[in-house]
ROLO-128312 format. One record per residue (C-alpha): residue in one letter; residue number from 1; x negated, z, y. Coordinates in pm, whole numbers, plus 50000, padded with zeros to 5 digits. Example, Ala and Ser with C-alpha at 12.3 -4.5 7.8 and 13.67 -1.06 7.14 Angstrom:
! residues 2
resn resi x z y
A 1 48770 50780 49550
S 2 48633 50714 49894
***
This chain:
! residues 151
resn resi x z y
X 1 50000 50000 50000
X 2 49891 49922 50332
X 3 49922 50126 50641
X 4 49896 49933 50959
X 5 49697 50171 51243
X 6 49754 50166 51515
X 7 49529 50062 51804
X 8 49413 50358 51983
X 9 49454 50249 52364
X 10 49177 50384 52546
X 11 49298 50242 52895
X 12 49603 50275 53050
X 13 49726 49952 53266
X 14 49933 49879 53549
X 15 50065 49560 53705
X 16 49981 49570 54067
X 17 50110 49182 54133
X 18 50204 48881 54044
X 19 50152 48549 54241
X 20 50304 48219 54129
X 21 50076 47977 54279
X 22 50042 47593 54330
X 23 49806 47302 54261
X 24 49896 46992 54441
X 25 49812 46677 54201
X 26 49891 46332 54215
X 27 50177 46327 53917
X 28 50322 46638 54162
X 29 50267 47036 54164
X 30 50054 47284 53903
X 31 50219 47602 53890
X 32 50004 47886 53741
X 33 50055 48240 53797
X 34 49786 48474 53927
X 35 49774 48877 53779
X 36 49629 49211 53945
X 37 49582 49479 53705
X 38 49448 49783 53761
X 39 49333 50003 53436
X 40 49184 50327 53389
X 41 49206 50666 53169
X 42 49298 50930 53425
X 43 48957 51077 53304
X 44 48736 50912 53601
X 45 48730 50572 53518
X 46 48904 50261 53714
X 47 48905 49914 53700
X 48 49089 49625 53867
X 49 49051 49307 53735
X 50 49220 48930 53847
X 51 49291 48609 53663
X 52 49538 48313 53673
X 53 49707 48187 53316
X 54 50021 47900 53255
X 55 50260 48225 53206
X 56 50224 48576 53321
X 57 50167 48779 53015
X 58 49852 48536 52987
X 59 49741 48549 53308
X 60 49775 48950 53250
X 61 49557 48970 52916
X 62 49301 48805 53083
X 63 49318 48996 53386
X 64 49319 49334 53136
X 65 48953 49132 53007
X 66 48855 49083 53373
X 67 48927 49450 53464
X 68 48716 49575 53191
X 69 48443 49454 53273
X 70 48444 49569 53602
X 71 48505 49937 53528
X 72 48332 50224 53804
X 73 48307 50586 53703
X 74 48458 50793 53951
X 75 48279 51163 54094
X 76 48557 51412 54071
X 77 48581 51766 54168
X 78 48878 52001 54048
X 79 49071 51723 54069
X 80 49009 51520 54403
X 81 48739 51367 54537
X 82 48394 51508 54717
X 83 48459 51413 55084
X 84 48610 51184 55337
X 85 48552 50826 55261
X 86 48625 50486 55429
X 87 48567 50141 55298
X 88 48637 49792 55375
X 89 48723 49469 55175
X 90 48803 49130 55330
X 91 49023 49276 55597
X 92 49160 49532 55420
X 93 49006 49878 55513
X 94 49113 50217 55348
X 95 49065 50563 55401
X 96 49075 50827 55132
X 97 49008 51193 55205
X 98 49029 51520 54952
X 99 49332 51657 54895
X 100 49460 52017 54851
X 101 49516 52160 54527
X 102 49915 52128 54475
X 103 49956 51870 54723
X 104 49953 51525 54488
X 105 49840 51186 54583
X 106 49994 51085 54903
X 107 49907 50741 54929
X 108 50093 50407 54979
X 109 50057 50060 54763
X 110 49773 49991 54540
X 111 49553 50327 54711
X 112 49756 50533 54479
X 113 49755 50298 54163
X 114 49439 50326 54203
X 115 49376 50670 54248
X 116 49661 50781 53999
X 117 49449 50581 53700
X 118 49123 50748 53811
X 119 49236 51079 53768
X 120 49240 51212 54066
X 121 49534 51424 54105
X 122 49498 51503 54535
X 123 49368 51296 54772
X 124 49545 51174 55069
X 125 49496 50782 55130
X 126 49541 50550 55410
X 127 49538 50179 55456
X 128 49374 50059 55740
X 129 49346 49736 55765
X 130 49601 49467 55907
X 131 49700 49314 55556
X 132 49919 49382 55313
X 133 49757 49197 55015
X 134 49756 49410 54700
X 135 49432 49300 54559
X 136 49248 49325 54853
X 137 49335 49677 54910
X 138 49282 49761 54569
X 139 48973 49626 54561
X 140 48847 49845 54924
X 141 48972 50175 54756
X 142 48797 50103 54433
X 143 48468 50056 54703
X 144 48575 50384 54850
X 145 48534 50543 54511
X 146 48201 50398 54419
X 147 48060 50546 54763
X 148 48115 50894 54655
X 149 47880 51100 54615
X 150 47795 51458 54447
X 151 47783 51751 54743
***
């Protein structure tokens, strides 16, 4: 008899967008769609990853691959982060400081995707910069947290 185990899941993943997008060709339009995931295991470790496929659970499997690869350890203490820290991506800029213990992650948008799969459990995040494009922003916090440093 056979017992079929089960894949132990050492990430967990969330879909921070999806972007139908177009290819202009001579016979007419390309439509692909673009995925943002973000993974991590509440444990200190992120990743966001991007990648286009023909549907969107493809372009998501691949962007799970992408986001692998691309994983940063976080520094955590008692559950938040060292100090104040600002970072910019593109124009998105973000803005993460510690949090108090109790208080939760009060963040908007992808900041507290972000910061939810990292594990940290208070921080207080805000998004600077003028746009309002998911990856972009996900992409400055992850910067944020690869700044930090031990005190």
């Amino acid at each position: 008899m056979f017992f079929k185990q089960e894949e132990k899941k050492e990430y967990e993943q969330k879909l921070l967008d999806v972007a139908r997008v177009v290819r202009v060709m001579a016979g007419g339009r390309r439509f692909r769609f673009r995925a943002v995931v973000v993974i991590g295991n509440r444990r200190g470790k992120v990743g966001v990853g991007v990648a286009k496929g023909q549907d969107i659970s493809l372009a998501v499997e691949k962007a799970v691959i992408n986001a692998k690869k691309y994983i940063i350890k976080v520094v955590l203490i008692d559950g938040t982060i060292p100090h104040t820290i600002e970072a910019k991506f593109g124009s998105a800029k973000v803005l993460l400081k510690p949090g108090i213990k109790g208080r939760g992650i009060v963040a908007g948008g992808a900041v507290r995707i972000v910061c939810d799969l990292a594990g940290i459990e208070n921080v207080s995040g805000k998004i600077l910069g003028k746009t309002k494009n998911k990856l972009n922003n996900a992409q400055a916090t992850i910067k944020a947290l690869q700044k930090l440093k031990n005190r």
